[in-house]
Each structure stands twice: as C-alpha cells, then as structure tokens.
N, C-alpha and C positions, 0 to 999 in steps of 0.2 A: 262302898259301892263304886265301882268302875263303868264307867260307861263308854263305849266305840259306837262309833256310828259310820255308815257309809252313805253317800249319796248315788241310788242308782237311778236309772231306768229313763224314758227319754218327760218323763214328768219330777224328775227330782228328787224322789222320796228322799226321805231321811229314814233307813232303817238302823236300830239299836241294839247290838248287842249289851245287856246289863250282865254285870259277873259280880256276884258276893265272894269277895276275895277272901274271906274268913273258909269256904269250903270249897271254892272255884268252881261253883255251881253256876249255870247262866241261862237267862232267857231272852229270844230273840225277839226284838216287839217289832210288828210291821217289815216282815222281811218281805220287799214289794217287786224284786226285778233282781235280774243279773245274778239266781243263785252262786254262779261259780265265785264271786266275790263275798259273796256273803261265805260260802263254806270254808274261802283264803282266811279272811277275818277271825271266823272263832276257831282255825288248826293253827290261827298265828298268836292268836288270845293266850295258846292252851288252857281254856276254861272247856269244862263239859258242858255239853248244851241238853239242858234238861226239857225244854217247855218253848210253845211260840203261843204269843199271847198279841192278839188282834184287837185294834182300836175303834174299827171299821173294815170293810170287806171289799172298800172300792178296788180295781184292778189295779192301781198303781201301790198299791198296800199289801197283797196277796199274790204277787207274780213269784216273789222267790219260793217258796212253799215246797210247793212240790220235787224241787231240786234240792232242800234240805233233808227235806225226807228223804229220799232215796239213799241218803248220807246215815243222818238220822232219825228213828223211828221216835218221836218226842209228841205228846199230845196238842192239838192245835186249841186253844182256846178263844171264843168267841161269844158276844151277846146274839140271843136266840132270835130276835128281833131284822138283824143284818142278812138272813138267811137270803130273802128276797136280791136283795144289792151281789150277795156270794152268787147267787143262778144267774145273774143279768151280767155278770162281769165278762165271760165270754162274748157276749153280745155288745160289751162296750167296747171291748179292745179290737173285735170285726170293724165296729166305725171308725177305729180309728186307724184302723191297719196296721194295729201292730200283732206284734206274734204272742202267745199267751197260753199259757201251761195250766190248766185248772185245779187246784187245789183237790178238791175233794170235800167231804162232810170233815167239819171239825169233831173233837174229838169229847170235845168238854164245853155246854154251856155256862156263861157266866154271866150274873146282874148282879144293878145296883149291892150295894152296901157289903159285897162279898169281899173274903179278902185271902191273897193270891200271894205267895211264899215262893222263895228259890234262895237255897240255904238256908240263911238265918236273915235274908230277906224279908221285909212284909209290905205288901200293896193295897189300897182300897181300891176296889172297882169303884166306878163312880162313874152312872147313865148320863150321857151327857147326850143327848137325840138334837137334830138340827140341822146338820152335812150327813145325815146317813139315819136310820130311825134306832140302830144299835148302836150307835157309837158308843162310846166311852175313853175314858181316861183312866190311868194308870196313876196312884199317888202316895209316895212314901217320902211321909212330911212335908219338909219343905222344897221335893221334887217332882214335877210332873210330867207324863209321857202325855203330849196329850193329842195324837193325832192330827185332825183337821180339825179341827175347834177354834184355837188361838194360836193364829201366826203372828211374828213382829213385824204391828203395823197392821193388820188384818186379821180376817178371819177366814173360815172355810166356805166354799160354795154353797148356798140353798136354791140354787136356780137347774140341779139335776132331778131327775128322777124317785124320788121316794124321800126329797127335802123337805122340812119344814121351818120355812124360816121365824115364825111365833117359837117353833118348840128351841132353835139356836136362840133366839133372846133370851129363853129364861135358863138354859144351860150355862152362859155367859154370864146371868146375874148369879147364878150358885157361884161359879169358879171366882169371880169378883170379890166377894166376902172371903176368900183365902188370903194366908198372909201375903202381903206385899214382896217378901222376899223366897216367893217360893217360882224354882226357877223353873220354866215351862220346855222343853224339850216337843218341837212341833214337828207336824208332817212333811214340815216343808220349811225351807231357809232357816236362817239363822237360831238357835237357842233365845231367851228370853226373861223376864220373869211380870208376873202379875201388876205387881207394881210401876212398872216400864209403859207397861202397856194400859194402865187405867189413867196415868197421866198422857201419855200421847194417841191412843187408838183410836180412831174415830166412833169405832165400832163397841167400843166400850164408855167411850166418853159423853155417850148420846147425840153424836153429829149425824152418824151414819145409822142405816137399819140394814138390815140383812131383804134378799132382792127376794120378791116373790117367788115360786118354784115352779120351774115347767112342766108340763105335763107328758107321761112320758108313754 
C-alpha cells in the first residue's frame, strides 16, 4: 500500500490518495478542497483512480469532488446516515464565506462491518458516529483512515450541528481496544497511532470528555 496525501483548503484537510501497487488501482479518501491539486497528485501518482470513499460529509472533506469527477467518473462512497451533514454543507461554507462546489448524491452507500477493496486491497467499514452521525473509519490492519475522530493529541469537534458527543465516546472506546501499533492517518495534522495517543490524549486518557453539541 502507498499512501499520498495533500493538505488543502483554508481548514487543512488531509486528503489521501491510497494506491495498491500490486495493480495501481487507487482510491481517493476525503478529497475536501483544491480539486486541481488533488487531480496534480493522482496524474503524478500514475495510479488509476478507481473510487472516492468519504469518512464524513463535513464541507472541508467533500470540496474536492466534484472537480475529480468531471476528471473522473468513479463512484462516490458514503454512510447513508451523513446525508443530513452532505445538504447542510453548502449552508456551512455560506457562513463561512467561503466558495464551494457541491458534490452531489453519492453513488454507493456503506455501513458498519462492510468491507471495501481497490485492487487486492481490503478495508473494514467501521461506524464510528460522534463528529458527524455517519462517520466512519477506514481499516486495513494495522492502518487507519480515520477522518475526524482521532487527532494527535485530540479529537473531532461535537459542538456542530448533528454531533453527539455520548455517541464519540463510545466510537473512541471501540477504536481504543485496536492494536496499539496501528497507525491512524486523521483528518487533520500530523499521522499517529493508537497507542501514542491512549498514553498521551486527554481525550482518550479520561482527563477530557467531548463538549456538548450545539443546536443547529
């Protein structure tokens, strides 16, 4: 497995190209902004981009989309859940002024315990609800895509719109019980792994709790 990543947009995303070099097959997780970067990256890859597979639907996750598509026509995949968060993203990037390309209906839903191929790739879906009510994670062994869930050092916001911060604590006690050495690939800053962050996180360590949610 090969993984590229870029950082766009004026919130940071981390978007991933993943390529199974065994067939140079690739799927693009959370391509969130700046498609022309993101289309630079996989013509510089030379991998085919088979598939874009979404963690969550917030608008900093879901900006590049539409500017890959028009590239390439690849199925969008998404938990059916996030739908709500996908129709409200234009109305988030309005407060925040910035500019914003709508995706569209994805193409393929997915949940929990399904599992998600490109090449000779394999992925677990795995519902991880909390920063978003579809979120999920992405996990092939001991690697993880895992959106806004676990950052190094932190976690994802529950103080938006359609957050539950009860339902991120127990998303947090699943991914917890994973091996220690499995490295976390997040929506934002630095790489990670599980282990890193159940010895320092606050938020895993039981210092911190996740904030109540606002009403939106």
């Amino acid at each position: 497995m090969k993984v590229l990543s870029k950082t766009v947009g004026a919130f940071q995303e981390n978007a991933y190209l993943v390529i199974d070099e065994t067939t140079n097959d690739a799927v693009f997780i959370d391509p969130g902004d700046e498609p022309e970067v993101l289309i630079e990256l996989v013509r510089t890859s030379g991998a085919t981009l088979r598939a874009i597979w979404l963690t969550h639907a917030h608008l900093d996750h879901v900006g590049g989309i539409a500017g890959l598509l028009r590239v390439w026509k690849v199925p969008v995949h998404m938990h059916p859940a996030d739908r709500p968060v996908l129709e409200r993203a234009p109305v988030s990037a309005a407060m925040y002024g910035m500019p914003f390309e709508a995706p569209g209906t994805p193409d393929v839903f997915i949940d929990d315990g399904q599992r998600l191929t490109i090449g000779t790739l394999s992925f677990d879906v795995v519902h991880t609800p909390g920063h978003a009510p579809g979120h999920v994670v992405f996990r092939n062994g001991t690697t993880m895509f895992g959106g806004d869930l676990l950052f190094a050092g932190s976690i994802g916001r529950t103080d938006l719109p359609y957050a539950d911060p009860a339902a991120m604590e127990e998303s947090l006690d699943k991914i917890s019980q994973w091996d220690d050495a499995t490295v976390v690939h997040p929506g934002h800053g630095p790489s990670t792994t599980i282990g890193h962050e159940k010895a320092s996180n606050p938020f895993l360590t039981g210092m911190a709790k996740p904030v109540k949610r606002v009403t939106a």
